[in-house]
N, C-alpha and C positions, 0 to 999 in steps of 0.2 A: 130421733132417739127411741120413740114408744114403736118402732119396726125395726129397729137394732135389737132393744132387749126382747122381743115377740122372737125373732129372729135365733138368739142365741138359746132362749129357753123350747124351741120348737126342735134347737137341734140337741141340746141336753138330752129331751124326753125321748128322741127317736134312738139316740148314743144308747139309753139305758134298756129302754125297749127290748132294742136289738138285744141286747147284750143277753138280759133276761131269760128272751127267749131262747136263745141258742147255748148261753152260758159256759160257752168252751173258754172266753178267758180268763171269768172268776175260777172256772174249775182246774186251769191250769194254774193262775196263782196260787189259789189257796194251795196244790198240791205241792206247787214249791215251796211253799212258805213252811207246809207242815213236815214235811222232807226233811227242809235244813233244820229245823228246831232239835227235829228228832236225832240229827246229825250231832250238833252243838250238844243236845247232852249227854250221848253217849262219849262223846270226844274228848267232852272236860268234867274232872271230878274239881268243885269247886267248894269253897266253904261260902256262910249265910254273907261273910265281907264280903267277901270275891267278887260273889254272885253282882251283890250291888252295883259293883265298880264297874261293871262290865254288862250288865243288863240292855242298857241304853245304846251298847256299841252293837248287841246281839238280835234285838229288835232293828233296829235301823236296817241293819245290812240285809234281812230277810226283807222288809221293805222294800227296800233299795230295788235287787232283784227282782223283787217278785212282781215290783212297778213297772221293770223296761219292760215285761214280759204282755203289759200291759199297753206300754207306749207304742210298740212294734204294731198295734194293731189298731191306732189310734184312725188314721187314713186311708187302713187297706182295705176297709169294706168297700169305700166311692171307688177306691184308686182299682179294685178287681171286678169291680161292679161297670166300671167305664161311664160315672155319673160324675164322676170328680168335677169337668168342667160346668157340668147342669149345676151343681151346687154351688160354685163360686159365680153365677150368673144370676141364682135365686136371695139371694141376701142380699141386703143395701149397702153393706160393705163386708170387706172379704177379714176385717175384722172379726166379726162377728164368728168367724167359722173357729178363729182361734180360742175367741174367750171360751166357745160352747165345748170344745173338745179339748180347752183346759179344764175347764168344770168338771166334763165328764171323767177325767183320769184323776184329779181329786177325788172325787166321791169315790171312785172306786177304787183308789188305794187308802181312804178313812176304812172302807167299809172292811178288806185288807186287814185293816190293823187292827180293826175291832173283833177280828175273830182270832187273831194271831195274841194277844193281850193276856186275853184268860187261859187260853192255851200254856201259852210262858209259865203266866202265874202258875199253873198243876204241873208241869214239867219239872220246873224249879223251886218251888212250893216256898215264891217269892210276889209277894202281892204288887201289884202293876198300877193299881187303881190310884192313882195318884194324877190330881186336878192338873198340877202342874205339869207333871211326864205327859198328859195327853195332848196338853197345848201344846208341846213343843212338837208331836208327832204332830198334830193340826198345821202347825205353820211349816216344818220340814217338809208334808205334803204339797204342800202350796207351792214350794219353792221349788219342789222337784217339780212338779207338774208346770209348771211355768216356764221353767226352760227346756224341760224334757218335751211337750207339745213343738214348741218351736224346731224343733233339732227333728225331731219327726214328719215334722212337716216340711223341711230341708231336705230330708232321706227317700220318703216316699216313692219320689220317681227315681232310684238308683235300685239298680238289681242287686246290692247288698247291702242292703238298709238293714237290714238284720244284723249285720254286721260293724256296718257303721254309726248307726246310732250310740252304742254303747261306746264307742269310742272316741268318739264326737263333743256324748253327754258326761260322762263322767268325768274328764279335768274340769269342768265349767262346775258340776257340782262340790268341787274340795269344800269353799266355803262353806255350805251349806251344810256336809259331813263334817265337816270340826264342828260347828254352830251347833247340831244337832246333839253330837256324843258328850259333848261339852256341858252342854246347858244340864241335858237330860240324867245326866252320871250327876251334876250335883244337886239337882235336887231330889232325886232319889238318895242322896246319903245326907241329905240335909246339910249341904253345905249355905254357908250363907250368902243371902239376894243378890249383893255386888257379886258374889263372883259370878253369878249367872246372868246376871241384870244385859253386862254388855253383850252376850249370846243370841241374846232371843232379841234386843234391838237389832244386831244383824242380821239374823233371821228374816225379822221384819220388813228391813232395809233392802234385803236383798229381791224380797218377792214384789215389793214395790220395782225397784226396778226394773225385773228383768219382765214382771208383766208391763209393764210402761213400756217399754224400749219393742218387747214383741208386737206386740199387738199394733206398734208406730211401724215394722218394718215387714210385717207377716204379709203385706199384698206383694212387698217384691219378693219374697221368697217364694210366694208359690207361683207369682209369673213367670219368677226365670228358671 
């Protein structure tokens, strides 16, 4: 166990590393991210209700986006680099490579969303800062990232992974997009706890899962 976690956190730090250094795909995200916003408010004249009801759906989807953009590139450093198999060789188990390059596309669609938040807020000159809306972009992260690594790592060795991920990922995430716009739309209008209560157990439920079930089948997907 203590060379599983040394393991996933060795590859965390090199995922971020990288990234750091080179930062072509925070700089492609963020540029998508700030693209669409910019799109969305020239696109819709909204009033202060509106705004509300639809914040959570307007956030998400730039997310969404601006995530695959991030997932596409979750494996291609090993898999262009031709280290892929030295790396499923160096771990104790080929678990490990999942959880680490889960982590990594979390962190890096939080961080995503953190700049994307206060942006909204001045665009729409609608305050975001809300305990609750951030948790559920926390656990909506999770959840994308949990199945989104898995489907990427399924993609990787096909010459249109670019292609297919997105189509791959996106029916498997519905849940996860109701749960999110769901949850996120009432408690931004101050809807009451039950109606959001059963949202965010899905939420929950769902990240539980579908990291359970990856991380049980992620050595045969990348064997075969």
């Amino acid at each position: 166990m203590k060379d599983w976690l040394h393991s996933v956190r060795t590859l965390v730090w090199k995922d971020l590393l990288q990234e750091w250094r080179s930062k072509d795909m925070l700089t492609a995200m963020f540029a998508f991210a700030i693209l669409t916003l910019f799109i969305f408010n020239y696109a819709m004249e909204l009033s202060p209700i509106n705004r509300a009801e639809i914040a959570a759906g307007i956030i998400w989807v730039v997310v969404v986006f601006a995530g695959t953009l991030g997932l596409n590139r979750s494996f291609t450093a090993e898999q262009d680099q031709g280290c892929f198999d030295a790396l499923v060789m160096a771990v104790p188990d080929v678990s490990a490579i999942y959880f680490g390059k889960m982590l990594t596309n979390w962190l890096v669609m939080l961080f995503v969303s953190v700049l994307i938040v206060p942006i909204y807020s001045l665009l729409y000159n609608q305050s975001l800062f809300n305990a609750g809306f951030l948790l559920v972009l926390v656990l909506g992260a999770w959840c994308y990232s949990a199945a989104g690594t898995l489907i990427a790592g399924m993609t990787v060795q096909t010459r249109m992974r670019d292609l297919l991920l997105p189509i791959l990922l996106f029916p498997i995430l519905m849940p996860v997009n109701m749960a999110v716009v769901k949850s996120a739309s009432g408690i931004l209008t101050a809807a009451p706890f039950g109606d959001v209560q059963a949202w965010l157990v899905l939420l929950a439920a769902y990240g539980i899962i579908v990291t359970t079930v990856s991380i049980m089948v992620f050595e045969y997907v990348i064997r075969e």
